[in-house]
N, C-alpha and C positions, 0 to 999 in steps of 0.2 A: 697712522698719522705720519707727522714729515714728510707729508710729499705734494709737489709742487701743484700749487690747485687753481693759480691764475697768472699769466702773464703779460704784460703792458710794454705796448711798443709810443716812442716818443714821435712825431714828427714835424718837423716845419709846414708840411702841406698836408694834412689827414685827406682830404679828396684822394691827391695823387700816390699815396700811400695805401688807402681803401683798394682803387682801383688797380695797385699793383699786388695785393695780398689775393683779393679775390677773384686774379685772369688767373693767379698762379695756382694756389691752394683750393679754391672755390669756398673761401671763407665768406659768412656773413656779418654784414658791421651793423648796429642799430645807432644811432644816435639817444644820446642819454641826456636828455634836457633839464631835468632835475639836478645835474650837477651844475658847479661853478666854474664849470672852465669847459673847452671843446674837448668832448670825450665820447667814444665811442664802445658800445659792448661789440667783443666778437666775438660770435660761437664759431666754434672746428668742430669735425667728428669725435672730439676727444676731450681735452682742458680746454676753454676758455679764457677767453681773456678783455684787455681791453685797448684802445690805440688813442691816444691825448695829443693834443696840439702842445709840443715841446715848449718847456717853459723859459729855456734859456738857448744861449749860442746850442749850433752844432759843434763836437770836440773837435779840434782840429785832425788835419788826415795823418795816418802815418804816426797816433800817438795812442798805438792801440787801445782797447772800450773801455770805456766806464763803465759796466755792465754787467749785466747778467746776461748769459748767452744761450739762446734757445735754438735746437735742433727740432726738426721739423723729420720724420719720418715718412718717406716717399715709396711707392712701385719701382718706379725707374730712376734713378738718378741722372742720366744720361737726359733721359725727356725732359724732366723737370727743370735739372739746369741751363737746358735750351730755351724753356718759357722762361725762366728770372732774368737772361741774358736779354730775349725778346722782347722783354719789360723795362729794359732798362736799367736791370741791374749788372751789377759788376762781380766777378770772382775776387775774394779775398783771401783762400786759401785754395788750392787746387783741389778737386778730387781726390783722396788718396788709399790704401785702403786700412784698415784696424783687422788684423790678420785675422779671420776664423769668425770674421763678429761681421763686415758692414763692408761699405763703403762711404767717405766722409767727404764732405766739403764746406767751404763757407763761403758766404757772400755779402755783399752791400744793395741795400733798398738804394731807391732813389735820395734819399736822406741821410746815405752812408750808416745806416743801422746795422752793424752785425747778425747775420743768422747764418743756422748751419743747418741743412740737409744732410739724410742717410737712408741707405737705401742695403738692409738688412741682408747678407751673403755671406752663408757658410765657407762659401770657396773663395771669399775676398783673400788676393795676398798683395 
């Protein structure tokens, strides 16, 4: 037990958030109409989760998350952060590496939502 079994991304736009989750990761989103507000299930290869039409402001920029912050496990990091860029995301921490374990990075959705990619390397230094 205690271990993480779903997670929930917020956004001003779910369409344009949808379609930048799943050019990048090849996530799929369902629409959940039995709930009460716009919400979306997403199945990954892995955890699950879900993406809701934000219920309030976006935080202001530069006043880092309110949050809980999910890494996303990638092949290439190199590639991948070429699609999130290509999508319209933004780098919010640089690649860097976690010596003997990965390579790391974070980023901003189009909605400025923090995520972080790794891309798992014995020889990372």
């Amino acid at each position: 037990m205690n271990t993480i079994g779903y997670f929930e991304i917020q956004s001003s736009d779910p369409k344009r958030e949808i379609e930048f989750y799943s050019s990048i990761f090849g996530w799929t989103f369902f629409r959940e109409h039995n709930v009460p507000i716009e919400y979306y299930r997403i199945e990954t290869n892995s955890i699950n989760g879900g993406l809701l039409a934000r219920p309030v402001k976006t935080p202001p920029m530069e006043y880092g998350t309110n949050a809980f912050v999910c890494s996303i496990q990638v092949e290439n990091f190199d590639k991948t952060s070429a699609l999130i860029l290509g999508n319209g995301g933004k780098i919010a921490m640089a690649k860097f590496a976690i010596p003997s374990r990965c390579w790391q990075g974070y980023f901003l959705d189009e909605d400025n939502n923090t995520f972080g990619i790794f891309e798992v390397d014995v020889n990372a230094k």
